[in-house]
C-alpha positions as CSV (number, residue, x, y, z in Angstrom):
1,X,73.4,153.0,112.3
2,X,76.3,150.4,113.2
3,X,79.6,151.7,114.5
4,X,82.4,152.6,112.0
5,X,84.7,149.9,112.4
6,X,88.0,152.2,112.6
7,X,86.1,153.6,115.9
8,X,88.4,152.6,119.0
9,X,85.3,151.0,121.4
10,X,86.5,151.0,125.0
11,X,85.2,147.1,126.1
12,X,87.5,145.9,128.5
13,X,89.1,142.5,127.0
14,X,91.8,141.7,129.4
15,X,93.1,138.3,130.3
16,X,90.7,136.8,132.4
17,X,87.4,138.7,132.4
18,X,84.7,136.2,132.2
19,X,86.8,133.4,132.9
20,X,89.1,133.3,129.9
21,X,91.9,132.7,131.0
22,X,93.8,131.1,127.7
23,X,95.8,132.0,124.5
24,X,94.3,135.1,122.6
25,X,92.9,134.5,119.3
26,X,93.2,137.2,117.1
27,X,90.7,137.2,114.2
28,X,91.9,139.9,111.4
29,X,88.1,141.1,109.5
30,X,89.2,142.4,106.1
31,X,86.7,144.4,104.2
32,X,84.9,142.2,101.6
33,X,85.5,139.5,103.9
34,X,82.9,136.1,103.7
35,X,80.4,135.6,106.9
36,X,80.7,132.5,107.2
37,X,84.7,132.7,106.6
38,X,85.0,134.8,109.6
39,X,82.7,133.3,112.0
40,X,83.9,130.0,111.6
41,X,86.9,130.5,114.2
42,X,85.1,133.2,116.5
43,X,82.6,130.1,116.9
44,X,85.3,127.5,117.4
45,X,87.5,129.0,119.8
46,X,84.3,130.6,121.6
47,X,83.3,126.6,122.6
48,X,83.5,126.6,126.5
49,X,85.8,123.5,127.8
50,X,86.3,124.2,131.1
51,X,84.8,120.9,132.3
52,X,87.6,119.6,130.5
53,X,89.8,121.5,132.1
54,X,90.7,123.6,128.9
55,X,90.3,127.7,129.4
56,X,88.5,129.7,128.0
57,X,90.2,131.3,124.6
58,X,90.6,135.2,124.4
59,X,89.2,135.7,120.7
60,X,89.6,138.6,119.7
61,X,87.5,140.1,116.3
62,X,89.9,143.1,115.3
63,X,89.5,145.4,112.0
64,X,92.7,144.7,109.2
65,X,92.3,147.8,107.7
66,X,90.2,151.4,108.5
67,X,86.3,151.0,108.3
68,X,83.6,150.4,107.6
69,X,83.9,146.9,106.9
70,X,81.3,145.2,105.1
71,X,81.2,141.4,104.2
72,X,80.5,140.0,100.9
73,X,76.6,140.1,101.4
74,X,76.7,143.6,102.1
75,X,76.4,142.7,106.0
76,X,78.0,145.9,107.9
77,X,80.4,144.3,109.8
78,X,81.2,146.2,114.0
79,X,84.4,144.2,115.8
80,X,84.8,145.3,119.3
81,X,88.2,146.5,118.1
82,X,89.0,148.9,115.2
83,X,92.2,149.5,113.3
84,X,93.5,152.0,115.7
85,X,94.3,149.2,117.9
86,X,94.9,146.3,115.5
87,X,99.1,146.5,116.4
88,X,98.5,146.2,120.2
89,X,95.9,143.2,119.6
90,X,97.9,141.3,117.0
91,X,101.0,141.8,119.3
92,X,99.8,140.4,122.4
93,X,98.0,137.5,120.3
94,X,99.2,133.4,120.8
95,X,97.4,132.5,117.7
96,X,96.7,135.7,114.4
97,X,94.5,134.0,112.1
98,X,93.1,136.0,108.7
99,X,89.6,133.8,108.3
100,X,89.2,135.6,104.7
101,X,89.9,138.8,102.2
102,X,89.1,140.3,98.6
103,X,89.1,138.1,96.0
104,X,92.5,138.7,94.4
105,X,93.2,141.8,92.0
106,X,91.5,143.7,95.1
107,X,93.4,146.3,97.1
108,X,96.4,144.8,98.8
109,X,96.5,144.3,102.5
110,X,97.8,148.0,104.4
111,X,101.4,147.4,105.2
112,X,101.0,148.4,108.6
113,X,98.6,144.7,109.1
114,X,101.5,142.7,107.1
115,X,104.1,144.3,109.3
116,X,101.9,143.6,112.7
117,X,101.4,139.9,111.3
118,X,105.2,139.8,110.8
119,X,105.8,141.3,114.1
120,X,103.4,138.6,115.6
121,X,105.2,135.5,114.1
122,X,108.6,136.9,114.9
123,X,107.5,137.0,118.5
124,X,106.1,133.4,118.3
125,X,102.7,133.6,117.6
126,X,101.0,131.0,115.3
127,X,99.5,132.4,112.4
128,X,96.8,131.2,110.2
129,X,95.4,132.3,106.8
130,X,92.1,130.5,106.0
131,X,90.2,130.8,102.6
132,X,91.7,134.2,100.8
133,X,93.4,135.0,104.1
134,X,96.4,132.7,102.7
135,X,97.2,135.8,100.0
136,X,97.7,138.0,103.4
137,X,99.7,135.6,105.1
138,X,101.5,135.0,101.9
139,X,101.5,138.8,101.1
140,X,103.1,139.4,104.7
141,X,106.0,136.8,103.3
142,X,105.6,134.1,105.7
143,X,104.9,131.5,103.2
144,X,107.8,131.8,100.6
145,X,109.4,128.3,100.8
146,X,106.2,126.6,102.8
147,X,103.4,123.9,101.5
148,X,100.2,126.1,101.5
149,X,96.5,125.8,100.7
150,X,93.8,128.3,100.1
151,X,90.6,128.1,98.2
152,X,90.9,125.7,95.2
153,X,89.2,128.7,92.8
154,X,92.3,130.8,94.5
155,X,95.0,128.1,94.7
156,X,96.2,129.2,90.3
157,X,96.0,133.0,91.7
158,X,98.0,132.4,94.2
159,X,100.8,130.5,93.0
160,X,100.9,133.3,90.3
161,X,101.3,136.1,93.0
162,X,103.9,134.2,95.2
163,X,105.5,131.9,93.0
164,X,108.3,131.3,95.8
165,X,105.6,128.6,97.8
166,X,104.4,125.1,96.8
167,X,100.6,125.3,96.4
168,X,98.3,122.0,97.2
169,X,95.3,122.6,96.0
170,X,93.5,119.3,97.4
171,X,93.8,119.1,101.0
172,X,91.3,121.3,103.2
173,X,94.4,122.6,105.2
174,X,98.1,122.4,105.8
175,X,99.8,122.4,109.2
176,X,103.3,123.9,108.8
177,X,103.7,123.8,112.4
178,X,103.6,128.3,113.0
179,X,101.7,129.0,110.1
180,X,98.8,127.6,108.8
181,X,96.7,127.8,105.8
182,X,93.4,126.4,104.9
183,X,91.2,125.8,101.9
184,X,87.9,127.7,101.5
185,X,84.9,128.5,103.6
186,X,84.1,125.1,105.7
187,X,87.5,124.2,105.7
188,X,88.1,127.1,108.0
189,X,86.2,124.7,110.7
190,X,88.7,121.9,110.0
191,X,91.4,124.2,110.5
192,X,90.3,125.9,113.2
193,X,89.4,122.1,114.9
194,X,93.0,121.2,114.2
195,X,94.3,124.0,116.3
196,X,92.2,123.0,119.1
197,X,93.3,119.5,118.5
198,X,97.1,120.5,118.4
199,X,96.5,122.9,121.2
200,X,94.6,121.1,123.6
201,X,94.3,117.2,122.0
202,X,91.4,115.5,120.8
203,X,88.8,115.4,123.4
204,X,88.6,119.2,123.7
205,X,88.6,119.0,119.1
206,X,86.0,116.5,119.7
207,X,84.0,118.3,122.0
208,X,83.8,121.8,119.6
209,X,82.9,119.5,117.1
210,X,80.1,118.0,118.8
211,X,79.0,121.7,120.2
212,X,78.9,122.8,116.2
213,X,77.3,119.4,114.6
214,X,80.4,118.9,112.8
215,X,82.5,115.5,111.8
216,X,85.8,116.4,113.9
217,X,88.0,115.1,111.5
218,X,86.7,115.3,108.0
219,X,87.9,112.4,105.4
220,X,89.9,113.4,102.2
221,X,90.6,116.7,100.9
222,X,88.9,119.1,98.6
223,X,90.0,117.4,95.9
224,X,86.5,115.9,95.9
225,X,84.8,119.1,95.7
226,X,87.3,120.6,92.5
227,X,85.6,121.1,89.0
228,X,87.9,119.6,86.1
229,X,85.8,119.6,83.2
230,X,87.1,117.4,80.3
231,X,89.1,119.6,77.9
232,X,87.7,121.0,74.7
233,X,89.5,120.5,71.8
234,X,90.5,123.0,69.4
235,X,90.0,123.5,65.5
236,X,93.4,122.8,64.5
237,X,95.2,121.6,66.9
238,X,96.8,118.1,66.2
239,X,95.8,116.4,69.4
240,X,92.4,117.2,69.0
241,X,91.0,114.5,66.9
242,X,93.2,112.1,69.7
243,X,91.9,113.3,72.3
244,X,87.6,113.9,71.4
245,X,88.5,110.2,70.8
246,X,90.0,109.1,74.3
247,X,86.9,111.1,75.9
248,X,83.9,109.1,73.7
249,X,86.0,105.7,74.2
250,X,87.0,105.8,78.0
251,X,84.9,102.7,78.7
252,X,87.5,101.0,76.6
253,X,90.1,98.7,78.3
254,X,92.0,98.6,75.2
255,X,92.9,102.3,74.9
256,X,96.3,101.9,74.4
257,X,98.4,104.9,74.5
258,X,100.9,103.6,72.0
259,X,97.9,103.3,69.6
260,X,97.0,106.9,70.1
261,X,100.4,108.4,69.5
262,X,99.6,106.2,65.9
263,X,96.2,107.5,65.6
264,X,97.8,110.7,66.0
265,X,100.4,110.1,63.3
266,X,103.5,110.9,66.2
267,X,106.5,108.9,67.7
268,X,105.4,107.8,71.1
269,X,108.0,110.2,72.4
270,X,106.7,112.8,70.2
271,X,103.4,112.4,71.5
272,X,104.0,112.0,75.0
273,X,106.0,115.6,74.4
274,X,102.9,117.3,72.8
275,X,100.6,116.1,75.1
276,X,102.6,117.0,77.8
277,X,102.5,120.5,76.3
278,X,98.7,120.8,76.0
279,X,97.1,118.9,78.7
280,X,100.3,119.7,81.5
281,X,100.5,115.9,82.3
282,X,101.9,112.4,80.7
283,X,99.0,110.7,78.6
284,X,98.2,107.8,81.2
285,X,97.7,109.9,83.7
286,X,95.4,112.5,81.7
287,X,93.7,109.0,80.6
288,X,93.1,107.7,84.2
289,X,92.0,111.7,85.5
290,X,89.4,112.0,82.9
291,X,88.3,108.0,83.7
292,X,88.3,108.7,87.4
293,X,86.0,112.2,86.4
294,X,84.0,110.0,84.5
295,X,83.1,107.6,87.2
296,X,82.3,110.6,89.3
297,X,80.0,111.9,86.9
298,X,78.4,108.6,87.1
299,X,78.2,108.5,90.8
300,X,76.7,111.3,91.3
301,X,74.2,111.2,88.8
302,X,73.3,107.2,88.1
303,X,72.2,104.4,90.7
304,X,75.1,101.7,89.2
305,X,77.1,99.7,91.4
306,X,80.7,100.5,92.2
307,X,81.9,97.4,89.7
308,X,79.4,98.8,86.9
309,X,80.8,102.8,87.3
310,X,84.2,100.8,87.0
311,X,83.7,99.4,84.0
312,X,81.9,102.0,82.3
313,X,85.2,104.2,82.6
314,X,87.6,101.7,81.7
315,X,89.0,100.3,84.9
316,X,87.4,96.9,84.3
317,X,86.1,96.4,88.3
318,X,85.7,98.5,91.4
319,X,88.9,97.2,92.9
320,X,91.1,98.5,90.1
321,X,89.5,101.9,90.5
322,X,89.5,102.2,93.8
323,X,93.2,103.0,94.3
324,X,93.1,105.5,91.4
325,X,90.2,107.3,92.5
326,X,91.2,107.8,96.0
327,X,94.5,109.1,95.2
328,X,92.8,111.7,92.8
329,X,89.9,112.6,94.4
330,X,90.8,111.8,98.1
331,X,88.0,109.6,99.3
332,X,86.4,106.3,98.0
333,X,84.2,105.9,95.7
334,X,81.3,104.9,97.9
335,X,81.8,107.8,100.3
336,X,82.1,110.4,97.3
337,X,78.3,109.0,96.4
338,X,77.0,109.2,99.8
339,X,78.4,113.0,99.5
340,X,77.2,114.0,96.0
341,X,74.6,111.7,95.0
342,X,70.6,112.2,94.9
343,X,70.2,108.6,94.9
């Protein structure tokens, strides 16, 4: 039978038992937290770097809330220290970092874990919120006026909840110097990497990663890994018949958007209003999305070259893509295939 996790253990932690001697990691376990969420910085931060002259981080697993906590595979989840001592472990923590939570609409975060998180950055501590720990941090009010990240299945949740942050749903995580948020599950990693990195510079990053099998330093964002399915018109709607058209004729170069504001019967002003309206962008720029999601499709699922994907969507060659599909997607073409493709 595993331990409740509101049970005070009495494993002796302090500074320096076993030879860690360096900043203590706090790692806040939520119930309905992801495994792999909250062992991704319990494994970082539990790489040995003394022969690089780095000490040994103090992690810390402590309970966010009374147990018993169980993860989202129905894994029964024991951290040496329960909610009876989460204020004293937060409060002597260099680094808090919530590695996951509930989806949201769950049950909120206890106030006393938002006020010990409060208490923690007030005192100077670095605090990070990975995954669907960014709606704690955010919760806690730590990142009204900031840049944050969190899951990109999260990221419209979120911005609806705390509409006092600017969301960016397509990097894996942003550094705003004492708090930190991360996209979802792997991302954690990066994340936690960059602490290390910022912490104790790239040899010591590089090193974890090499300990874990993991690319240091990953390229892009998670832009890449975001669905945007093409939009289904509706019955009705005076854009539809415009639009089904722009989708089954991407591959042409000649898709003007002057000629589609006449297709559509509008002003070019006019149209570029509407659309705006429906689609939440200009009509170029919804053209060139859909284009670049086209020539993802493509990628992943056919063996053409780079010049033929290109012109198959519209933008002629692979060197007028290129700059388009990196800014959208955050990686080049060629590496997105290596990533996604069977072939």
């Amino acid at each position: 039978m595993p331990v409740r996790a509101d049970h005070d253990h009495d494993h002796d932690h302090d500074h320096g038992q076993d030879g860690r001697d360096g900043d203590i990691v706090a790692v806040v376990v939520g119930d309905g937290a992801g495994l792999l969420e909250v062992a991704a910085p319990a494994r970082v931060f539990d790489v040995d770097l003394t022969r690089l002259g780095v000490p040994r981080w103090d992690v810390r697993m402590v309970a966010g809330e009374p147990g018993p906590l169980t993860s989202t595979a129905g894994v029964r989840l024991d951290v040496p220290y329960g909610w009876r001592q989460m204020t004293d472990v937060l409060a002597a923590a260099d680094i808090v970092i919530v590695p996951s939570w509930r989806p949201p609409g769950g049950a909120p975060p206890r106030l006393e874990l938002l006020d010990a998180i409060r208490a923690a950055h007030r005192r100077g501590a670095t605090i990070a919120g990975l995954c669907l720990g960014a709606f704690v941090v955010a919760a806690a009010g730590l990142l009204a006026g900031r840049r944050a990240t969190t899951h990109w299945q999260a990221a419209d949740a979120l911005q609806r909840e705390h509409g006092d942050l600017e969301i960016d749903p397509g990097v894996l995580y942003v550094d705003d110097g004492d708090v930190l948020t991360s996209a979802g599950s792997a991302a954690g990693i990066d994340a936690c990497l960059h602490l290390v990195r910022r912490r104790h510079g790239a040899a010591a990053a590089n090193a974890v990663a090499r300990s874990l099998v993991v690319a240091p330093h990953r390229a892009g964002g998670q832009a890449q890994y975001v669905e945007r399915p093409v939009p289904q018109p509706t019955d009705g709607d005076p854009l539809a018949e415009v639009i089904t058209h722009c989708v089954e004729h991407l591959a042409d170069r000649e898709l003007d958007i002057d000629a589609v504001a006449a297709r559509a019967n509008m002003s070019r002003r006019t149209f570029d209003r509407q659309f705006r309206a429906r689609t939440g962008s200009s009509p170029l720029s919804w053209l060139i999305g859909q284009r670049v999601l086209q020539a993802q499709r493509l990628l992943e699922t056919s063996s053409l070259d780079i010049d033929a994907v290109a012109s198959a969507c519209g933008f002629g060659d692979g060197v007028s893509m290129r700059p388009h599909f990196r800014r959208i997607v955050g990686v080049a073409p060629q590496a997105y295939r290596r990533a996604f493709s069977g072939h």
